[in-house]
C-alpha positions, -999 to +999 in steps of 0.1 A: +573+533-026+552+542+005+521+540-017+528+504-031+531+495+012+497+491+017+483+476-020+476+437-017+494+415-044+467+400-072+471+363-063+465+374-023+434+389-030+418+360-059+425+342-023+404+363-002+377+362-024+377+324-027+378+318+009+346+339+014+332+322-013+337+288-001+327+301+035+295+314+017+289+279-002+296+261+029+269+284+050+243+279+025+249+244+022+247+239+061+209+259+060+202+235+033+207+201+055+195+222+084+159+225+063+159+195+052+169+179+085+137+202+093+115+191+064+119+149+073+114+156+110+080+176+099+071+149+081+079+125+106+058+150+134+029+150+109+027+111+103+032+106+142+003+135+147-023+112+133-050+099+157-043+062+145-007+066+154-013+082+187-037+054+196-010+026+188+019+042+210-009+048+240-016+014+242+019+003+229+028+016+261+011-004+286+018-036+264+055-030+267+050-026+306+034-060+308+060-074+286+089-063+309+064-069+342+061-102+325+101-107+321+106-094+355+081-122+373+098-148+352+130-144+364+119-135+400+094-167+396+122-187+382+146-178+413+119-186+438+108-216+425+138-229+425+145-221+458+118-233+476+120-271+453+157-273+466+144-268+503+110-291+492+137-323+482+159-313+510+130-317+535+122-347+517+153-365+520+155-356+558+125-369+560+134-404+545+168-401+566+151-397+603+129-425+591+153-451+582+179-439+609+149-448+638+141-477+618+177-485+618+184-477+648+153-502+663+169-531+640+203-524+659+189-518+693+171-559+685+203-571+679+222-558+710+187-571+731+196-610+716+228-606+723+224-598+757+192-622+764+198-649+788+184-682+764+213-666+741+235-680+763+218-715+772+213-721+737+251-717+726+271-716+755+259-748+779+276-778+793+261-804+774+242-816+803+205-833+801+191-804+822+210-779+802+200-793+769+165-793+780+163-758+790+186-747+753+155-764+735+131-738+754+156-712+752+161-716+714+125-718+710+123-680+730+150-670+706+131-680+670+099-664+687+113-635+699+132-632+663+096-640+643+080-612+665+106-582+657+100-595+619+067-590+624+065-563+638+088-539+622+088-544+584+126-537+579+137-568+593+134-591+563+157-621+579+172-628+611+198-653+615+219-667+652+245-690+645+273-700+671+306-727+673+286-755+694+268-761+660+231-742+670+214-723+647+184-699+650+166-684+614+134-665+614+129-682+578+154-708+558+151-743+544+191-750+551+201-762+588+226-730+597+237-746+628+269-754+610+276-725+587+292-704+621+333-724+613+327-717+575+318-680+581+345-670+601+369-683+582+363-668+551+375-635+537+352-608+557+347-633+588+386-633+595+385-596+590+350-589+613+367-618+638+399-600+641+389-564+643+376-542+675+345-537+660+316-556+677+292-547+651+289-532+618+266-522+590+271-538+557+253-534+522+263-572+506+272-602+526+287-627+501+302-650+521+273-655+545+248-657+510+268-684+498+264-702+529+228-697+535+223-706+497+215-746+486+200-762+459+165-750+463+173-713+472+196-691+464+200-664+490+215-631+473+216-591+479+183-589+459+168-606+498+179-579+513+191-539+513+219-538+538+222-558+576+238-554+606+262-581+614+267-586+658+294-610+673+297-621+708+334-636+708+329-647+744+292-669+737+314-674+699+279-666+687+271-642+656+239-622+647+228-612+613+197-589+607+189-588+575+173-553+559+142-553+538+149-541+503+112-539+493+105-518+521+133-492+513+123-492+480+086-487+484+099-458+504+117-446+481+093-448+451+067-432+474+085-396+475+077-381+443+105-357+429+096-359+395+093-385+368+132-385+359+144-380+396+163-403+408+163-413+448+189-441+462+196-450+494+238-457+492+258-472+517+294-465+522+309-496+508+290-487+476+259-512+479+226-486+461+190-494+462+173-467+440+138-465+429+146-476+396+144-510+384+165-509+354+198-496+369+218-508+400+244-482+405+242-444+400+256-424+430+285-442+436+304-432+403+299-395+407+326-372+418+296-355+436+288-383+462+329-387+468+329-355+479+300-363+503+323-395+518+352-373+534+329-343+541+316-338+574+283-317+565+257-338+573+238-328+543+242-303+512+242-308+473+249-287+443+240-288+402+264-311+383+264-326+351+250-364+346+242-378+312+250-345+295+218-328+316+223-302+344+214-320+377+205-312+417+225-336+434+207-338+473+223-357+497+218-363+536+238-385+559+223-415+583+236-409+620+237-442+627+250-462+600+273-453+576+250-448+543+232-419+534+203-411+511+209-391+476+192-376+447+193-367+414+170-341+400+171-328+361+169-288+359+146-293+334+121-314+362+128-283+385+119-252+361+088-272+339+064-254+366+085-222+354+084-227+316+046-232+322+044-198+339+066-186+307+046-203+280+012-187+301+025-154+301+042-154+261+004-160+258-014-136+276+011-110+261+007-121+226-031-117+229-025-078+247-006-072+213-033-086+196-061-072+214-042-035+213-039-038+174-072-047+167-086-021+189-062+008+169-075-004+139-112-006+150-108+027+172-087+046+148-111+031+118-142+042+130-128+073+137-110+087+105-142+074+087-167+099+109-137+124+100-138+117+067-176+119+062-178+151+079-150+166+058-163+158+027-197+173+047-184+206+052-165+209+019-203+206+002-217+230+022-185+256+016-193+255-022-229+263-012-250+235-003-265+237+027-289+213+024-264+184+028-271+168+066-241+155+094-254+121+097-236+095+120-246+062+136-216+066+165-235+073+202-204+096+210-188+125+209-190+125+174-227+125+178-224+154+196-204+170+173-226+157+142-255+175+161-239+208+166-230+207+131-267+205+120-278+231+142-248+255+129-262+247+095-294+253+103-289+286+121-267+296+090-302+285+064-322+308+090-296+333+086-291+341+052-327+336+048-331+367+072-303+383+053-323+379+019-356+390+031-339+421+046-328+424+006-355+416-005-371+450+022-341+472+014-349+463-031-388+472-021-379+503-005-353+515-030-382+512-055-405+533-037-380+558-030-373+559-067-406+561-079-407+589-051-382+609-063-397+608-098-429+623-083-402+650-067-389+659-101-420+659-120-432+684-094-401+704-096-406+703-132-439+716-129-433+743-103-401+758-123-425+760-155-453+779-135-429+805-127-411+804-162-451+811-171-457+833-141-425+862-157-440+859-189 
């Protein structure tokens, strides 16, 4: 019974065996991936050790640096250019503000100086009296004069117009007597309101009222006369002053700044009133949620992108100090980056013809190459069966010449050599045949000499 402690049941040990088997099967199986995991990557190494392959991934190299130096001064190019176009429209539009804010600003100041000029007053406010209507005639005279001069001399005035209660009327340019529109005008809708409020002046984009009064058969006076005006009243004199803004000249402004062909500039007043530099369109800022924005903020400038007519647009604005208007634009993102995509298309080029210019030179390079490879090979196989005759010829100016050169002068030196070697046989043969005939002599002596004796005992 102790004996039988120690022997291993039959089915236990068929299991042993098996489990070394399979631990065998699964060893030699692993070596087997393991070489021929080894035999592809030598094949790979082998193709990759050619010279035509090294060639293409030394100047693949370079190629694929200029590719990402190219990516990386696109976006950097992109980002600046950008940058600096948003400051260049910026700039612009300040410019175009400070120059119709002084302009502005003169037109206003003109309309405060007739206000307060002394033949204001003996024109519209005198007693009736020969000597006072005598000196309202030279006074009113003064007045157009002084009214023609400011037209002339600053080319935003387009119209001027003084109009008071005692039935005078001044106009720089009209065929209708406006000595009695002053009762009509202050009793319509916005003269009631201008009348009646603290205000003593005010900027406006449209007068309708007034239009329709300076207006007759002959003319018809309209917001296409003008771009905005400043509208003065003197409630003591009952005399108002109405300055009239040159459209043209805002709009020649405005076409003269050049943002691009689809840009769009607009000077806007705040009661909606747009001049742009387009002719086909009246209204563009006013309905954006952009320009809103710009109403009941207090920056004095800014913008950002927004979306008008499905297209990504810079929206620019920049407020007027002295009149309530301001003056926008509307640049395409596509107008902004076409200097970029230039830059793109320029460098998409230049890379394709690297590519193109690295490939052709593997395939010349590596070409011209294999074949002097080649060429020698067969070469040297010819003279390892035994011809040595057979010449390293070239027509490369390189190192293969060179090497074609040494060649020659190893096969030469071998011709020299084995020539040597066979005269030295040819020496040794000679020599063998003398000592041959030599030793015959030898013998035939020794012959000789042994029979003498064999004679000599006889």
């Amino acid at each position: 019974m102790n004996g039988n402690i120690f022997k291993l049941k039959p089915k236990e040990v068929n299991r042993d065996e098996e489990n070394a088997k399979d631990i065998i099967t699964k060893d030699e199986n692993a070596k087997d991936i393991k070489t021929k995991g080894n035999g592809i990557f030598k094949k790979i190494i082998r193709r990759l050790d050619k010279i035509k392959i090294k060639l293409a991934i030394g100047l693949t190299v370079p190629v694929l640096l200029l590719v990402v130096y190219g990516a990386i001064s696109y976006t950097v190019s992109e980002d600046t250019i950008i940058s600096n176009y948003e400051k260049s429209v910026e700039d612009t539009l300040n410019a175009l503000r400070d120059y119709l804010d002084l302009g502005l600003d003169f037109v206003n100041q003109k309309s405060i100086e007739l206000m307060l000029d002394s033949d204001l007053e003996a024109v519209f406010n005198h007693s009736g009296s020969e000597e006072d209507i005598l000196k309202a005639l030279q006074s009113k005279s003064a007045l157009r004069d002084s009214l023609n001069t400011a037209k002339s001399v600053n080319p935003l005035i387009a119209e001027a117009f003084i109009f008071g209660l005692n039935g005078e009327g001044i106009a720089t340019n009209t065929t209708k007597d406006i000595s009695v529109i002053y009762q009509p005008f202050i009793e319509s809708e916005y003269g009631q309101a201008f009348m009646s409020g603290n205000k003593v002046s005010e900027w406006v984009g449209e007068h309708k009222d007034l239009d329709s009064l300076l207006s007759n058969g002959v003319i018809d006076y309209n917001r296409d006369n003008y771009a905005l005006s400043v509208i003065r009243k003197k409630k003591v004199s009952n005399v108002i002053a109405v300055i009239d803004i040159s459209l043209d000249d805002i709009k020649e402004k405005l076409v003269s700044y050049d943002l691009g062909e689809e840009a769009i500039i607009g000077f806007v007043t705040n009661d909606g009133r747009e001049v742009l530099n387009l002719s086909d369109q009246e209204s563009v800022f006013s309905g954006l949620d952009a320009y809103q924005s710009m109403l009941s903020s207090e920056e004095a400038s800014g913008g950002d992108y927004i979306r008008y007519n499905g297209e990504d647009n810079l929206f620019l604005y920049s407020k007027l100090e002295n009149v309530d208007a301001a003056v926008c634009a509307l640049v395409p993102k596509d107008e902004i980056i076409g200097n970029i995509t230039k830059v793109r298309s320029v460098s998409i080029i230049f890379i394709a013809f690297a590519i193109i210019c690295a490939i052709v030179t593997v395939i010349v390079i590596a070409g011209g190459i294999g074949n002097t490879i080649n060429e020698f090979r067969k070469t040297i196989i010819k003279a390892s069966q035994g011809d040595l005759t057979t010449k390293f010829k070239t027509k490369r100016k390189d190192e293969f010449l060179a090497l074609s050169n040494g060649l020659e002068e190893m096969m030469e030196s071998m011709c020299k050599l084995i020539g040597a070697v066979q005269e030295v046989g040819i020496r040794v043969s000679a020599s063998a045949d003398e000592l041959s005939a030599t030793s015959e002599n030898i013998l035939t002596a020794t012959k000789e000499i042994s029979q003498s004796i064999d004679n000599v005992e006889q």
